[in-house]
C-alpha positions in Angstrom: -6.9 59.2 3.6 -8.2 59.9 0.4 -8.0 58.2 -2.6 -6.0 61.5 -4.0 -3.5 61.0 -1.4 -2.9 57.8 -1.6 -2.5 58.0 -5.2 0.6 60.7 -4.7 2.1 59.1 -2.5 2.6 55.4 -4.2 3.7 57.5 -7.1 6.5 59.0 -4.8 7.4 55.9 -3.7 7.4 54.2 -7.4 9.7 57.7 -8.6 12.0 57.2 -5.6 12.2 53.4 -5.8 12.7 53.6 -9.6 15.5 56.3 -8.8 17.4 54.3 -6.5 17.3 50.5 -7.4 18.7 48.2 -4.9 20.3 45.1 -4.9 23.0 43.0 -3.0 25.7 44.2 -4.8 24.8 47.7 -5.0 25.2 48.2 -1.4 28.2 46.7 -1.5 29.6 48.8 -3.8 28.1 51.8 -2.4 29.5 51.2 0.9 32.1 54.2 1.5 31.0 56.2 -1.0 27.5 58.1 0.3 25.2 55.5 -0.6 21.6 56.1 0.7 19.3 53.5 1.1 15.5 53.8 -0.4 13.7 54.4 3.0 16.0 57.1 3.8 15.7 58.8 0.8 11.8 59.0 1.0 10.6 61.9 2.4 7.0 60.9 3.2 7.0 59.8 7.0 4.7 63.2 7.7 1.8 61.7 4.9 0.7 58.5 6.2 2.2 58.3 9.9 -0.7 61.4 10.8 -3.2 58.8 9.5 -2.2 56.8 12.8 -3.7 57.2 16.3 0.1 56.4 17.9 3.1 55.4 17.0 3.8 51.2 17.6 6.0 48.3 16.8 5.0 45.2 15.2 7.0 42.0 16.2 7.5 39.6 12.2 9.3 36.6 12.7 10.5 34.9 9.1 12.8 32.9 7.7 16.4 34.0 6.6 17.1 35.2 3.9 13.7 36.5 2.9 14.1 40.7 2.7 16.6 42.6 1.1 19.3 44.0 3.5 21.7 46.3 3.4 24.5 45.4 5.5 26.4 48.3 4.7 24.5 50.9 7.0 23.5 50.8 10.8 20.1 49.7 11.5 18.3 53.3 11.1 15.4 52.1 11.5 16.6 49.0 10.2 18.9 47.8 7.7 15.7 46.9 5.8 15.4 49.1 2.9 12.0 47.8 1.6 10.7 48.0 5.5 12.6 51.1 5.9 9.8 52.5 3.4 6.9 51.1 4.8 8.0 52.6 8.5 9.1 56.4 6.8 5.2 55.8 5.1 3.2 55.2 7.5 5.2 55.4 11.1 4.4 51.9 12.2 7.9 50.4 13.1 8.5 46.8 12.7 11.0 44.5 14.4 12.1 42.3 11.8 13.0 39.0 13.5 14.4 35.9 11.7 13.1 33.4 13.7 11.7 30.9 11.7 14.0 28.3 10.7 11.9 25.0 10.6 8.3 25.0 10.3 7.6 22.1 13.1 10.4 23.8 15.3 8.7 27.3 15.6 5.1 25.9 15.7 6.5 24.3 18.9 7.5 27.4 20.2 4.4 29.2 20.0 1.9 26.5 20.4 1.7 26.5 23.9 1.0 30.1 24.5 -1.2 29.6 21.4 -3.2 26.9 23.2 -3.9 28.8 26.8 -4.9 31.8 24.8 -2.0 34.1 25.8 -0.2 36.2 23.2 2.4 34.6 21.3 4.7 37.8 21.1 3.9 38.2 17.5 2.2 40.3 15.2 2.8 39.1 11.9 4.1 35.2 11.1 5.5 33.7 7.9 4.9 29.7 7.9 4.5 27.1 5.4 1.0 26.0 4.1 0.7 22.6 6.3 1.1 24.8 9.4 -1.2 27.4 8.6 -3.7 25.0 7.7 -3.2 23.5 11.4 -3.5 27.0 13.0 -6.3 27.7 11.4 -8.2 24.2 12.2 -7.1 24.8 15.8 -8.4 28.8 15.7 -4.5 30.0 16.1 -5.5 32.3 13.4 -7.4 35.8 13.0 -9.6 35.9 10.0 -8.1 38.9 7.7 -10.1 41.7 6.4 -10.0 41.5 2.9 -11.8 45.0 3.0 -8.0 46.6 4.5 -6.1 44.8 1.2 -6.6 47.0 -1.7 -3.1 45.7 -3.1 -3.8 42.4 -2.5 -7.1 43.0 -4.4 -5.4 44.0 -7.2 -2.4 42.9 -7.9 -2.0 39.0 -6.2 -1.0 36.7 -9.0 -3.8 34.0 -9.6 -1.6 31.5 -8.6 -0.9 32.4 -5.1 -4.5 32.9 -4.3 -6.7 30.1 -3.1 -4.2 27.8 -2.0 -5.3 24.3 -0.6 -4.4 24.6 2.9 -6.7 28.0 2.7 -8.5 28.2 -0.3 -10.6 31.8 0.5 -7.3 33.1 2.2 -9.3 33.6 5.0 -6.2 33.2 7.4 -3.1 34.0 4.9 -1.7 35.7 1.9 1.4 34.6 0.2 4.4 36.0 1.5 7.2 34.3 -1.1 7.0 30.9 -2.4 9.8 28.4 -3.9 11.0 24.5 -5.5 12.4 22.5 -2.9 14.9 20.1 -5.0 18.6 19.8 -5.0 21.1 22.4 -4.9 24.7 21.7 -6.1 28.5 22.6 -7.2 29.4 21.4 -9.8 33.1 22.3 -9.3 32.8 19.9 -6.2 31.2 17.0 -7.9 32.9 16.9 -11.0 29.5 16.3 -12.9 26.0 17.1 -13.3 23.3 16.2 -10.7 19.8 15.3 -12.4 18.2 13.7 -9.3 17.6 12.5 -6.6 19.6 9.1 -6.6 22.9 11.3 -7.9 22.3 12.6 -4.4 22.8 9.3 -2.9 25.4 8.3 -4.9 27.7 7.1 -2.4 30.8 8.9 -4.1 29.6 12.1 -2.3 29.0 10.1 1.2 29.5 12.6 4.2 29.5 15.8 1.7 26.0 15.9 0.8 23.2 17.4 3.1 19.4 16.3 3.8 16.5 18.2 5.4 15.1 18.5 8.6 11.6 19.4 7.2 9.8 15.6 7.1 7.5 17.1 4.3 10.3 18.1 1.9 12.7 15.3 2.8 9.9 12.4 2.5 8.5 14.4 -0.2 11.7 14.1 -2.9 12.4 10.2 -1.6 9.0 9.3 -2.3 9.1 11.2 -6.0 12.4 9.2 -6.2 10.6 5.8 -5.7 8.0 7.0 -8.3 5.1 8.0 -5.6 3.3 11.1 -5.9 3.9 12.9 -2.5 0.0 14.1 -2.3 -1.3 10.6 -2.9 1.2 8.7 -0.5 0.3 6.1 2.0 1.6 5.3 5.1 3.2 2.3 3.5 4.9 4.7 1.0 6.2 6.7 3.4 7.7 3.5 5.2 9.3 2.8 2.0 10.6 6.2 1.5 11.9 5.7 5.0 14.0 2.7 4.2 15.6 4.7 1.4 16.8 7.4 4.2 18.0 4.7 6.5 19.8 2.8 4.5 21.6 6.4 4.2 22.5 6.9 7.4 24.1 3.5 7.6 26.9 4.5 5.1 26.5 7.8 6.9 25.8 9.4 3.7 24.3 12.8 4.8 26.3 15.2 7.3 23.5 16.3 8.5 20.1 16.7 8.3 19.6 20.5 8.2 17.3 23.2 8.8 17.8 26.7 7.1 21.3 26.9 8.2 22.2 24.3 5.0 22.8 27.2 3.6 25.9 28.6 5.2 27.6 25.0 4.5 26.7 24.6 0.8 28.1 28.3 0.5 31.2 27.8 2.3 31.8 24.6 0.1 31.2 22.2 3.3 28.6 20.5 1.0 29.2 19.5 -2.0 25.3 19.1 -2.6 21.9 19.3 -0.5 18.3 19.0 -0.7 17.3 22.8 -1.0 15.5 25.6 -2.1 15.2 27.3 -4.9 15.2 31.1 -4.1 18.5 30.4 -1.8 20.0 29.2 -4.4 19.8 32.3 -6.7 21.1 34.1 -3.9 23.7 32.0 -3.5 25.1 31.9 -7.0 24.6 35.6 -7.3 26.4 36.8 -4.1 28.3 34.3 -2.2 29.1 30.9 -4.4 28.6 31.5 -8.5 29.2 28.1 -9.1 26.2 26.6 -7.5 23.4 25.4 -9.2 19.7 24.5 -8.6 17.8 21.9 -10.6 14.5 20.0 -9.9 15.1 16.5 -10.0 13.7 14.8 -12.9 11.3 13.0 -10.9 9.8 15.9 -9.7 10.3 18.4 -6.8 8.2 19.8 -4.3 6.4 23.1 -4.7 5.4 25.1 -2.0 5.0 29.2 -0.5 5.3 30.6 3.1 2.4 33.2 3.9 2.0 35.9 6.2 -1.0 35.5 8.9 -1.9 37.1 12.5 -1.5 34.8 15.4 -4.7 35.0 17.9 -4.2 37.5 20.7 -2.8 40.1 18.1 -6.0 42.3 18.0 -4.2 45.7 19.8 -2.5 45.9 16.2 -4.3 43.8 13.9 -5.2 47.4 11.6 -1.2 48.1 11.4 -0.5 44.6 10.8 -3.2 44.8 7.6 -0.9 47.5 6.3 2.1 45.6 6.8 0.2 42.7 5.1 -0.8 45.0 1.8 2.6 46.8 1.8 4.2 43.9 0.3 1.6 44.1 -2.4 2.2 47.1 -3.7 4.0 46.5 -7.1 7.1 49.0 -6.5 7.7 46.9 -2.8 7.7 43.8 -4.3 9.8 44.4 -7.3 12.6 45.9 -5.0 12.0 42.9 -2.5 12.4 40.5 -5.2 15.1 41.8 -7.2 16.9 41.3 -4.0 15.8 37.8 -2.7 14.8 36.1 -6.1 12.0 33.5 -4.9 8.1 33.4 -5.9 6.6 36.4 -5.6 2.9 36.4 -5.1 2.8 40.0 -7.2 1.3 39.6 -10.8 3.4 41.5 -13.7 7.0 41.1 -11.4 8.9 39.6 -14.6 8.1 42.6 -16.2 8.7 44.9 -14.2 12.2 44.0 -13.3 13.6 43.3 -16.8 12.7 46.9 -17.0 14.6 47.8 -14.3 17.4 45.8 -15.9 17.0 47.8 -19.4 16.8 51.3 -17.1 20.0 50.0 -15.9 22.1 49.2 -18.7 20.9 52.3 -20.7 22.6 54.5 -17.2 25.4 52.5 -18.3 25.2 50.1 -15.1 25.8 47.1 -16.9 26.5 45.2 -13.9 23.2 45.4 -12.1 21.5 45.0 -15.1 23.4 41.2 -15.9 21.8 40.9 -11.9 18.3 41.6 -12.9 18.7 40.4 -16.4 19.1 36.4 -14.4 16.8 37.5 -11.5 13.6 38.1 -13.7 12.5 34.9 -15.2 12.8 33.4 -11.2 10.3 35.4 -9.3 7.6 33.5 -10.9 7.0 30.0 -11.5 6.8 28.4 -15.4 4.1 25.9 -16.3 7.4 23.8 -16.7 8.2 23.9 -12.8 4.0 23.7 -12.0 4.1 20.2 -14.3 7.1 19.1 -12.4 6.5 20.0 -9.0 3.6 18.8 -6.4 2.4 19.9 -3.4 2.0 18.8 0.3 0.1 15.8 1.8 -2.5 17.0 3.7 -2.4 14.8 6.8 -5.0 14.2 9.2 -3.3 14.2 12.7 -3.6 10.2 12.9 -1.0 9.9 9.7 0.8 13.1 10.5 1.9 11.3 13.9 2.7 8.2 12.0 4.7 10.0 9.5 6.6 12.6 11.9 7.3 8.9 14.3 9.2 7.2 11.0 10.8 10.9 10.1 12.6 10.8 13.7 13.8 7.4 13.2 15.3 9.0 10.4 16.9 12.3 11.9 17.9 10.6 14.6 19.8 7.8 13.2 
């Protein structure tokens, strides 16, 4: 393709996205009344689909809650509108799979196949940093072609490149990225939650919820004893232990919870949780408007999932480079992000969707505009959140054994 081509067709897919800006509660509302979504409405799937030697279906598994949807229309192709473009673009389908719900869960699942050197079923995978960094030690991981990512080239944001689990991306790229600190109504508490002792508080025992991710839930009870996560011994983790079990004794948590905490803190079953920050936004904007995030005071723990190609997916690896890139391409992110609200790993995003939210309010649509208007100062982190937020431990497998062995004693207390 050349670079003419290319050039007219991301500018029909900036006009059409532009045209038809999409969010949660425009689909709602459009429901019933001849509401299109944006990859119907393209009319490109002759450009770049000729460009492919047949057509074939990528298998992404991801977390929930991590692409806009519209829930209003039948699943033609998918009720994806974001992925909707990239299929009517370049006629690679994609089944979209949310199948990641707990890092250490779904490494287990794949692991094994991983390990005999079959195919794992996947094309495309969206995991945390610490497990990436294991996939790649064990060579899980195809290298990517950096040559095949001219919108990663030029537009990732400098701080989701080079992360410490991979710092020449040679295995990932940042798919979204987020806080993991405490999420909270307020109507339900009667006050204020500041950290991560006003979780404990035992006024809210068997209302609040904990996590079933060791890293996150060791992480915020070892900022809460004053120990800086990265630097943590396996003594300070024993400690942080203590704190948990001491927990469990008054039964304080109702559970420890995977990705599905956020059904319960919607629904009002919580009063509070250990959670993250992008699920949060969502929350408050389309299912609970009372709930709010907040970073304990002690800190909270940063962090970004990232997309990379399990070994044994070379029969696709060239469409799954496109899928990679798509999400690059500023127009694909800003939609995706004015939808889902977490860390984008798109320079310029801000921008781009408080001009949306200007477009919107000068049409006269004032209420998608108040949506972008709070949406826009989330999808990248402040130097505020970066001084108050730390990353991962990176565990040798020795200490990772010895801190997963004190987390069960935790989770299953």
């Amino acid at each position: 393709m050349s670079d003419e081509q290319r050039s007219r067709i991301e500018m029909a897919i900036v006009r059409a996205m532009q045209k038809d800006r999409v969010s949660r509660r425009t689909f709602l509302g459009r429901a019933g009344r001849g509401g299109i979504a944006i990859g119907a409405a393209l009319t490109l799937p002759g450009l770049l689909a000729a460009c492919q030697p047949e057509a074939v279906t990528l298998e992404w598994a991801n977390w929930p809650a991590y692409i806009d949807i519209d829930e209003t229309i039948e699943a033609n192709p998918t009720q994806y509108p974001t992925l909707n473009a990239f299929i009517e673009q370049t006629g690679i389908n994609v089944n979209y799979v949310e199948s990641i719900l707990d890092n250490a869960d779904f490494f287990a699942t794949i692991q094994p196949d991983l390990a005999n050197g079959n195919n794992t079923g996947w094309d495309l995978i969206t995991p945390g940093g610490w497990v990436v960094q294991r996939m790649a030690d064990l060579g899980y991981l195809e290298e990517i072609d950096h040559s095949k990512l001219p919108n990663w080239t030029a537009n990732a944001a400098d701080y989701a490149v080079g992360q410490w689990f991979d710092p020449d991306n040679t295995y990932s790229l940042w798919w979204q990225g987020g806080i993991t600190g405490i999420g909270y109504d307020p109507e339900l508490t009667g006050r204020e939650l500041t950290s991560f002792e006003d979780l404990l508080n035992p006024e809210f025992a068997g209302r609040v919820g904990g996590f079933s991710d060791m890293r996150d839930m060791f992480g915020l009870t070892l900022l809460s004893l004053g120990i800086t996560p990265e630097n943590a011994t396996v003594d300070d983790v024993t400690a942080a232990q203590q704190v948990l079990l001491e927990a469990n004794e008054r039964n304080h948590f109702r559970g420890y919870y995977d990705n599905s905490y956020y059904d319960a803190l919607a629904a009002g079953d919580l009063v509070a949780s250990v959670a993250w920050s992008g699920d949060v936004t969502q929350m408050a904007l389309y299912d609970r408007p009372s709930v709010r995030f907040v970073i304990p005071a002690e800190g909270g723990m940063r962090w970004n999932d990232n997309m990379c190609i399990p070994k044994g997916s070379t029969e696709r690896i060239e469409q799954t480079h496109q899928l990679m890139d798509y999400w690059y391409d500023p127009a694909a992110a800003t939609l995706l992000s004015e939808y889902i609200g977490y860390f984008t790993g798109v320079s310029g995003l801000p921008d781009l969707i408080q001009a949306d939210a200007d477009a919107a309010r000068e049409d006269g649509d004032t209420e998608t505009a108040d949506l972008l208007d709070v949406l826009a100062p989330t999808v990248s982190p402040t130097a505020d959140q970066i001084d108050n937020t730390y990353v991962d431990k990176q565990l040798n497998e020795e200490e990772e054994a010895e801190w997963n062995n004190l987390f069960e004693a935790v989770i299953g207390g």
